[in-house]
Structure formats: structure tokens, C-alpha cells
N, C-alpha and C positions, 0 to 999 in steps of 0.2 A: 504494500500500500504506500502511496506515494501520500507527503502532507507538508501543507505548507500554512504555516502560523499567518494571521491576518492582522493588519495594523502593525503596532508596537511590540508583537508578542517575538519571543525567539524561542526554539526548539533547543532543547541540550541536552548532551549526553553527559553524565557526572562520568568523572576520571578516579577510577581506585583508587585506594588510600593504599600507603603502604602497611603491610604487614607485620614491617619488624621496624622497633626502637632505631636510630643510631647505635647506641651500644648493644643491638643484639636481641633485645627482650619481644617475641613474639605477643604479638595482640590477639587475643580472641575475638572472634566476628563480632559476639556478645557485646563488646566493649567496646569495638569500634563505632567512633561517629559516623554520620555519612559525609563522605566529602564536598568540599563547597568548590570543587574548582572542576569544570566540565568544558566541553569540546560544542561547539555552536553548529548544530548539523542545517539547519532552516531559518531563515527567517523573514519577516513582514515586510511589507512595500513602504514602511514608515510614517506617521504622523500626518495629522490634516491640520493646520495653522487654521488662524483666523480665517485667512486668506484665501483660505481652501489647496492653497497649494502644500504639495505632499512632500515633508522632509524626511527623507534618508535614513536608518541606522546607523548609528556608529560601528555598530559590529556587522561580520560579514561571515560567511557560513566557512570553516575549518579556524575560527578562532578560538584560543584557548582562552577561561575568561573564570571571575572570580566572584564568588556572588554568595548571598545573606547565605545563613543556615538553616531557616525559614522560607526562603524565596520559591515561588513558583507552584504548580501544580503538577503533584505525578500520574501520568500518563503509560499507559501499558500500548508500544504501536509494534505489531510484527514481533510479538512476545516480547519484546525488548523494552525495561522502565526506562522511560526519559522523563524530563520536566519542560514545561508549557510555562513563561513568565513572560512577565514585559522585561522593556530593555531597561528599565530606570530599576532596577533590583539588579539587574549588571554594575556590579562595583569598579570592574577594570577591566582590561588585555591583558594578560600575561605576556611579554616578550620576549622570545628566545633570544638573546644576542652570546653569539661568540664573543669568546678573549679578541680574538682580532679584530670584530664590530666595534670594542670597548674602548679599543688602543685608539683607532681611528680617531 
């Protein structure tokens, strides 16, 4: 099934939490939170101004992004849980930069 969020709304895919501490200590599933940072699979054709004209997202669908622990609605599409939210519950981008992006 193909899906595409209307308006403001963006589709996400949450990204695993890891499993193990830094120093080693395995988490139980139990114990683990869910993660707040997910993969942007879909999104809306953007906002209606006063104006009527239609603004943009800031986010774009393969962005890694970081968001409440609260946010969104979960959604079951093609057996797979995602979350259904607006973009204003999008806290950031995450950005990958290399050491040598940094240098630059």
C-alpha cells in the first residue's frame, strides 16, 4: 500500500535504540524506551498561508530527524509500526557530517 500524509503531517519510521550501554550492560526490551529519533519515509505538500499559497516542509522524505517522546500517532501500514505527526513536533535534522565536512 502506497501512503502519503496530507498537509503538515510527515510519515516516520522510528530508528532502534541500541541495545547495549557504552560500557557493555545489555538493556532489556522491558526497559527500553522507545526511540525519539526516526527516518522521514513520506511527506505532505505543506501549509496553506493566509494567502492560500502553499509553503513547503522543511523536511524531505530519507531525513533522519528528532522528535518529542510523545509526538505523533502510531500507525500499523504493511504490518510495519510507523508514526503519523505534523512537522512542528519535528524538533531537528540530524546531520551526518564527516571529519573532513568539519575540517572544511
Amino acid at each position: 500500500m502506497k501512503f502519503r500524509p496530507l498537509h503538515d503531517r510527515v510519515l516516520v519510521r522510528r530508528i532502534t535504540a541500541q541495545e547495549k550501554t557504552a560500557g557493555g550492560i545489555i538493556i532489556p526490551d522491558t526497559a527500553q524506551e522507545k526511540p525519539q529519533e526516526g527516518e522521514v519515509l513520506a511527506v505532505g505538500a505543506g501549509t496553506i498561508n493566509e494567502k492560500g499559497e502553499v509553503r513547503p516542509l522543511d523536511v524531505k522524505a530519507g531525513d533522519r530527524i528528532l522528535f518529542g517522546k510523545w509526538s505523533g500517532t502510531e500507525v500499523k501500514i504493511d504490518g510495519e509500526e510507523l508514526l503519523i505527526m505534523k512537522e512542528s513536533d519535528v524538533m531537528g535534522i540530524v546531520e551526518n557530517a564527516t571529519p573532513a565536512a568539519k575540517a572544511a
